[in-house]
N, C-alpha and C positions, 0 to 999 in steps of 0.2 A: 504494500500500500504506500500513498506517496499522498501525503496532504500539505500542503504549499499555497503560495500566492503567485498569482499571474506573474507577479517580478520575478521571478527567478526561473523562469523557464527554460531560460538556455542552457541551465545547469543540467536538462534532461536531454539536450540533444541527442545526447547517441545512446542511450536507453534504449530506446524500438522507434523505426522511422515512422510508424502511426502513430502512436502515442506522441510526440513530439510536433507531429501532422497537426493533431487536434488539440494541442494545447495553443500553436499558433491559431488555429482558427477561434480558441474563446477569446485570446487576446486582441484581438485583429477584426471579430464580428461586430454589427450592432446591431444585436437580438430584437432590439423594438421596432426594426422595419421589415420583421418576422412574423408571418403566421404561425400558432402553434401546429406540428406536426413533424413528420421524418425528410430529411435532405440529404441526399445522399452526395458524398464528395467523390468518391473512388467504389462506386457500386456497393457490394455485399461487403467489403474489406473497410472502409472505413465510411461513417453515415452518422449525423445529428438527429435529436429530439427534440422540438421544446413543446414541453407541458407546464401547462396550468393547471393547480390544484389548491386543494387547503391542506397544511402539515395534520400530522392525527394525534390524539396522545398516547398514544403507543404504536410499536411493531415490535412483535413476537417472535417472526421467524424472519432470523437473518437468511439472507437469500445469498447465490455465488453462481459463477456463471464456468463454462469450461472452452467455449467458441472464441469469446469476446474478452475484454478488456473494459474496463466500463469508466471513461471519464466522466465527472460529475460536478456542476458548477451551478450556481444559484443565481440566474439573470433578477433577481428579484424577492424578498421576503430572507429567513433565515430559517436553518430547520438544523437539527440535531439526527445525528446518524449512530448505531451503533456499530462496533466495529470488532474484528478478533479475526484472528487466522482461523481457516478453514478446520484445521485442524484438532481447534478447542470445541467443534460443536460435538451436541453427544449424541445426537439424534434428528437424522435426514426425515423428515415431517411431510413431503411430498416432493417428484420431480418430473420435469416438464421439460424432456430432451427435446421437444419438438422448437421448443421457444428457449434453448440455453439458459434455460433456470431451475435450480433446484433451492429446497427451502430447506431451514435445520431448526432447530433450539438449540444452545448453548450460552455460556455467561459470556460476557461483551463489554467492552471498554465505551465511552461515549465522545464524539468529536463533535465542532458546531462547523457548520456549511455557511458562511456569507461573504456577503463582500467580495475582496476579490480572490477568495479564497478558491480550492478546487482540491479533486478526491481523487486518486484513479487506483480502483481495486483490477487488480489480477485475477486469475482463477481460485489461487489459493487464501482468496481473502473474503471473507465472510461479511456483509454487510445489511444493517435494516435500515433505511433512508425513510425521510418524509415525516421524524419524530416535532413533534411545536415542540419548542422550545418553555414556553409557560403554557399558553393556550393557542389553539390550533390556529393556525391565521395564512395568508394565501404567500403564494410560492411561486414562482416561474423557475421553470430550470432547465438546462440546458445538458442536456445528456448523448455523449458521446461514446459509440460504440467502435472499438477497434478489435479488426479480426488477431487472433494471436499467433498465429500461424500466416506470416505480413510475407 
């Protein structure tokens, strides 16, 4: 996992040539002359989100992906994420190979998402996004999928 600010992005250049793809595109976009929905940059291998939502006060089952990469950046509002290596979960709770997501329980450490803050979980990282932080309040976010296999 890799939680950072927009400033320092160069410091991930040569990490993975997608991942580093998509951090120049959050730095470098202006999400608000965006419809919310999917954009694809480089077809199925690298592709945006933006949704619109309200944070909830909880999520239960951190989620992890094994296709993707998942950068994660908050064009708006502030939400609290839980977070842990995939490997601390104790209990795979449902999964969904058709859609690269599978769900756990497990104990989980917590980060806050705003500003010009940004997330990008790996396969092996365990994540439950879209926490309010006090009480539930509205989100834009801007969610980038990179294939891992680039």
């Amino acid at each position: 996992m890799i939680y950072d600010s927009l400033k320092h992005i160069t410091a991930y250049q040569g990490i993975h040539p997608g991942v580093y793809q998509g951090l120049e595109l959050l730095a470098n976009t202006d999400f608000s002359k965006l419809e919310d929905g999917r954009y694809e940059i480089d077809g199925n291998r690298l592709f945006f989100s933006l949704q619109s939502y309200n944070s909830k006060p909880e999520n239960e089952t951190p989620e992890a992906h094994k296709t993707y990469i998942d950068i994660q950046f908050l064009v708006s509002g502030t939400e609290q994420i839980k977070v842990a290596p995939l490997e601390d979960m104790t209990e795979e709770v449902e999964a969904r190979p058709d859609g690269d997501i599978w769900f756990y329980r497990g104990p989980t450490d917590t980060i806050t998402l705003t500003g010009d803050r940004f997330v990008v979980f790996w396969p092996g990282d365990a994540h439950a996004p879209g926490i309010a932080v006090d009480t539930p309040a509205p989100c834009r976010k801007c969610l980038v999928k990179v294939q891992v296999d680039w």
